[in-house]
C-alpha positions as CSV (number, residue, x, y, z in Angstrom):
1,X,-18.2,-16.1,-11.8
2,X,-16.2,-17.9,-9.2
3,X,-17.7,-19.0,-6.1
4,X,-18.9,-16.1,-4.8
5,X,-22.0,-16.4,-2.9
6,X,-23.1,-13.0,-1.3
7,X,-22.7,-9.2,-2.7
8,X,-21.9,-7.1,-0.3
9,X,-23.0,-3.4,-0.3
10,X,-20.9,-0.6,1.5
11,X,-18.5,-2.8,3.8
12,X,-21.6,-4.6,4.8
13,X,-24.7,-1.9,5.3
14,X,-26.0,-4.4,2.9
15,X,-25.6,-8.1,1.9
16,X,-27.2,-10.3,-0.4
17,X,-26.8,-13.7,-1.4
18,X,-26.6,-14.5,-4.6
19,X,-29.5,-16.9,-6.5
20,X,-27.8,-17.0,-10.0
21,X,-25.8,-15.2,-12.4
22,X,-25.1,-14.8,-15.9
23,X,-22.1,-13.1,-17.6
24,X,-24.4,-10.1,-17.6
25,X,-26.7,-10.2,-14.9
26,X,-26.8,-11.2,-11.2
27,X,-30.2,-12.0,-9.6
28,X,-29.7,-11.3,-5.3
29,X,-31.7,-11.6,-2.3
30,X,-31.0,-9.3,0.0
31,X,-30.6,-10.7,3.2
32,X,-31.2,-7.2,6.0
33,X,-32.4,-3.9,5.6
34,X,-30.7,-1.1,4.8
35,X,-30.3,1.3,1.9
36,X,-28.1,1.4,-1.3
37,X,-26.5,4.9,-2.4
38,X,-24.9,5.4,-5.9
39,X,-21.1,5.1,-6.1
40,X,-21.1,2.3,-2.9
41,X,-18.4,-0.2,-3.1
42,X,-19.7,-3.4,-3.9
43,X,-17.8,-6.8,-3.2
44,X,-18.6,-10.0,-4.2
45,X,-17.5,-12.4,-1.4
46,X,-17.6,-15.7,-0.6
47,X,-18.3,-15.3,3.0
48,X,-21.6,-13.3,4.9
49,X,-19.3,-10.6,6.2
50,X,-16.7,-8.4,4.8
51,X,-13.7,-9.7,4.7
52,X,-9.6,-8.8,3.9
53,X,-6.5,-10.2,3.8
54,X,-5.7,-8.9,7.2
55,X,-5.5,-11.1,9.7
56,X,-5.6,-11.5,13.8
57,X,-2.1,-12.7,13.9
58,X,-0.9,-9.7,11.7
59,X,-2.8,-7.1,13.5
60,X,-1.8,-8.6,17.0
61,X,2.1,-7.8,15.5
62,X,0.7,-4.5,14.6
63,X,-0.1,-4.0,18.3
64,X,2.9,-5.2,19.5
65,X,5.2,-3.2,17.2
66,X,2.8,0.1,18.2
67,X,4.0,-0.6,22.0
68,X,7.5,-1.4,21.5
69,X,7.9,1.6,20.1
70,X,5.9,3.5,21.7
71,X,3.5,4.9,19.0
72,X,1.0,7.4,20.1
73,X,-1.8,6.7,17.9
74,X,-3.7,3.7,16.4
75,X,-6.6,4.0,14.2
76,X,-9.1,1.6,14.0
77,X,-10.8,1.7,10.4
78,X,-14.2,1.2,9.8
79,X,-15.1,1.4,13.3
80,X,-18.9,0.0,13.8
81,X,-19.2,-0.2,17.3
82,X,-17.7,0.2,21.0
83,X,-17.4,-3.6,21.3
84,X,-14.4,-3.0,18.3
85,X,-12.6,-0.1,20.5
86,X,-13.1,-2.3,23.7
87,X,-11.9,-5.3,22.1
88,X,-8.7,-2.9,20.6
89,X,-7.9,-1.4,23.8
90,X,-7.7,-5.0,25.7
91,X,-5.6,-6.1,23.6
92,X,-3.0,-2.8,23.9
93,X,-3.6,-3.3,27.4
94,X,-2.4,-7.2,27.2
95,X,0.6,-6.0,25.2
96,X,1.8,-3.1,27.8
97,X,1.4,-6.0,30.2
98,X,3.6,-8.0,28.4
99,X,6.2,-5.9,27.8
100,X,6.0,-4.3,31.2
101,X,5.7,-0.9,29.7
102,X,3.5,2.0,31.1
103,X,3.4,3.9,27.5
104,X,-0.2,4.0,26.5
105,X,-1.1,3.8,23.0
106,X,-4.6,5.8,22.5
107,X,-6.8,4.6,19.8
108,X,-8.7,6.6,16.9
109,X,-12.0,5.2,15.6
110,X,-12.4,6.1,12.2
111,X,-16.2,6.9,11.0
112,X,-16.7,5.7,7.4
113,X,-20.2,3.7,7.3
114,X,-23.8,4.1,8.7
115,X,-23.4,1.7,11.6
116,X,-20.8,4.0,13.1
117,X,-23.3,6.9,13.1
118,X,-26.2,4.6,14.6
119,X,-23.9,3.9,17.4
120,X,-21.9,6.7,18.3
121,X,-22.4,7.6,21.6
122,X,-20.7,3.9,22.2
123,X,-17.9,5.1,20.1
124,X,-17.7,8.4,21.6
125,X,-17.8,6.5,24.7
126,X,-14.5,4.5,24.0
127,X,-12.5,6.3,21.2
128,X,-10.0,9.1,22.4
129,X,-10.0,10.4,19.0
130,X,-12.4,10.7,16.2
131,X,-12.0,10.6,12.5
132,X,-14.7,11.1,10.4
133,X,-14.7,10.0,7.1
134,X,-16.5,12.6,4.9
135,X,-15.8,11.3,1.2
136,X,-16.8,7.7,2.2
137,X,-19.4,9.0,4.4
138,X,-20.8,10.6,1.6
139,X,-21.6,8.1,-0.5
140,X,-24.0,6.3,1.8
141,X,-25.5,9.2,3.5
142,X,-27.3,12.4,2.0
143,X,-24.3,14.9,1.8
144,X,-26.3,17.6,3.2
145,X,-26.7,15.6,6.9
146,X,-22.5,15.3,7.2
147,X,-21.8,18.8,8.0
148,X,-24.0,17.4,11.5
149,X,-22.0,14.9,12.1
């Protein structure tokens, strides 16, 4: 099975390392709290966290091409919590500095996971736009309680 260690529920709601596996069967512990829908993503990972092939250095030239030419809008997926849209808008602020420009990029903090919705006044708080991701939100929360969102 590789050398995955940890399942990984949902982009994270949920992780788990793994104790052993056979070609069938894959015996977890689940490391936090939290609660497992049908239809979640689940990714097996060798890492505690969620991870991609997206790194800093790649989204720093994302940041820098978004002020050089002066895009309006960035979205910031999977947005958990104000520290992300802080940490974002920082670092569009470093860039306009750097290329003396007065252009401001806003940000839009995309809602896709149950962390989001435990902290959304922070969000609310930092985001000029919000995108709410129904279909994704869906499969981790009862669909009935979206509409509120």
């Amino acid at each position: 099975m590789g050398n995955f260690r940890f399942v990984i529920f949902n982009n994270g709601s949920v992780i788990g390392n793994i104790l052993r596996s056979t070609e069938n069967l894959i015996e977890v512990e689940i490391k936090n709290q939290g609660i497992i829908f049908e239809d979640q993503r689940v990714t097996l990972s060798e890492h505690d966290k969620v991870q991609n092939d997206y790194d800093d250095s790649m989204f720093n030239q994302d940041i820098q091409f978004a002020i050089q030419n002066e895009v309006d809008y960035l979205v910031l997926n999977i947005t958990k919590d104000e520290t992300e849209l802080m940490s974002l808008r920082a670092k569009i602020e470093e860039e306009l500095e750097a290329q003396n420009k007065e252009y401001y990029t806003k940000i839009i903090a995309k809602l896709e996971n149950e962390d989001a919705i435990k902290n959304l006044e922070g969000i609310l708080e930092h985001a000029d736009i919000i995108m709410v991701a129904r279909g994704m939100l869906g499969t981790i929360l009862p669909i009935e309680k979206i509409s509120w969102i």
